[in-house]
C-alpha positions in Angstrom: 54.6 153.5 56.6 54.1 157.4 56.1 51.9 158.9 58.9 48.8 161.1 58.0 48.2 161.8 61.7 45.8 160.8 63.9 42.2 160.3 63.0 40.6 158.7 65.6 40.1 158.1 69.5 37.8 155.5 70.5 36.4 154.9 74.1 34.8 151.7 74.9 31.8 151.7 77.2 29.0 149.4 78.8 26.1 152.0 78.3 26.2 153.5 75.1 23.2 155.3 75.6 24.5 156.5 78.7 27.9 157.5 77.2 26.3 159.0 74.7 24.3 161.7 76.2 27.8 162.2 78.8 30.5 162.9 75.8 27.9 165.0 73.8 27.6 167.0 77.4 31.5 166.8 77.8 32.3 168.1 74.4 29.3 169.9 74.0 28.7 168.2 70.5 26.1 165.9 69.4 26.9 162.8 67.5 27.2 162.6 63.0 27.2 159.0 63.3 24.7 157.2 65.7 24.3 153.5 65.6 23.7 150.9 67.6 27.3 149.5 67.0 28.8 152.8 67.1 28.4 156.5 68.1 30.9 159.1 66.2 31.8 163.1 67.4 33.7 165.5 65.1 35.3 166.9 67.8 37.8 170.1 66.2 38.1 167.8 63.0 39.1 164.7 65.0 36.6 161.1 65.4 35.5 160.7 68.8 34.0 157.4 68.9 32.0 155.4 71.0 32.1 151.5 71.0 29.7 149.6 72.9 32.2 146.8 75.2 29.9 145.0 78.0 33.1 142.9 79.0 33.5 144.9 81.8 37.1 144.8 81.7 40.1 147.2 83.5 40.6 149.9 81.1 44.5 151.0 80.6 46.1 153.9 80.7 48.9 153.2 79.0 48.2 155.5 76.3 46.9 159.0 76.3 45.1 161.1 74.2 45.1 164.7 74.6 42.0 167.0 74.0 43.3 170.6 72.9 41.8 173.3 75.4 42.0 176.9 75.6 40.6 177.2 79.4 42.3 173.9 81.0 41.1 174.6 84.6 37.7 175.6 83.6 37.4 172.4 80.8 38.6 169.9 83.6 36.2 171.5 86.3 33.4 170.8 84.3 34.2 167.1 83.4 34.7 166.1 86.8 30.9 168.0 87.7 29.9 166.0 84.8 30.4 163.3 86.7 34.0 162.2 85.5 36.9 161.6 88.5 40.4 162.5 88.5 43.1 160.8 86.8 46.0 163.9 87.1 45.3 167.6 88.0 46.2 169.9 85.6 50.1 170.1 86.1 52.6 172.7 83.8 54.8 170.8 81.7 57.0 173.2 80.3 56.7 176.6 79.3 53.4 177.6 78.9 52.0 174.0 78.7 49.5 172.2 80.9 47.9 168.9 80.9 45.4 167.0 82.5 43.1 164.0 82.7 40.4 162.2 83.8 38.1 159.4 84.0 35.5 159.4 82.4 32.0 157.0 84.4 33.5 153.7 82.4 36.6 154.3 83.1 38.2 155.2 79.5 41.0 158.2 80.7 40.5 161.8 78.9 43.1 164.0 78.5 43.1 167.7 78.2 45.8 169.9 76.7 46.4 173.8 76.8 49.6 174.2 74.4 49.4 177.8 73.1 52.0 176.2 70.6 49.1 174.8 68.2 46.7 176.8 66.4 42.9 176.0 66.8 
């Protein structure tokens, strides 16, 4: 397998109407694709997609995706006034990197990045 990169990120909520109107707040970004079976961002050139799950399951965090930022204090303030809850404060991970996440109201984790590293 040769890698292209990654495409896509897909939450899985109970409300998609709900999580609709939330990530299109979050990311300040209304949706290209908006179905009933699915809802799609273009978020910086990257899916953001929304799948309609009513299992009501645990979600994991066992993987993370990370959002690029340039204001990571500012970016996670606002998600958790949006209504989001803490999942790790922002925290330095070496040199001039920080992350963060949270949890989004069905409980999918959203990371944030600030790595001066990568170009917009």
């Amino acid at each position: 397998m040769v890698a292209l990169g990654l495409r896509t990120c897909i939450y899985k909520v109970d409300d998609l109407a709900a999580a609709k109107k939330w990530y299109a707040d979050a990311f300040d970004a209304q949706p290209y694709f908006d179905e009933p079976f699915y809802v799609g961002f273009d978020v910086g050139g990257y899916e953001l997609g929304l799948l309609p799950d009513s299992r009501n399951k645990a979600r994991s965090d066992t993987v993370l995706t990370y959002w690029g930022v340039e204001d990571i204090e500012a970016d996670f303030a606002r998600l958790l006034e949006l209504g989001a809850t803490l999942h790790e404060k922002p925290t330095n991970v070496g040199g001039e990197i920080v992350t963060a996440s949270v949890m989004d109201p069905w409980g999918n984790v959203i990371g944030l990045i600030y790595n001066p590293e990568f170009g917009k």
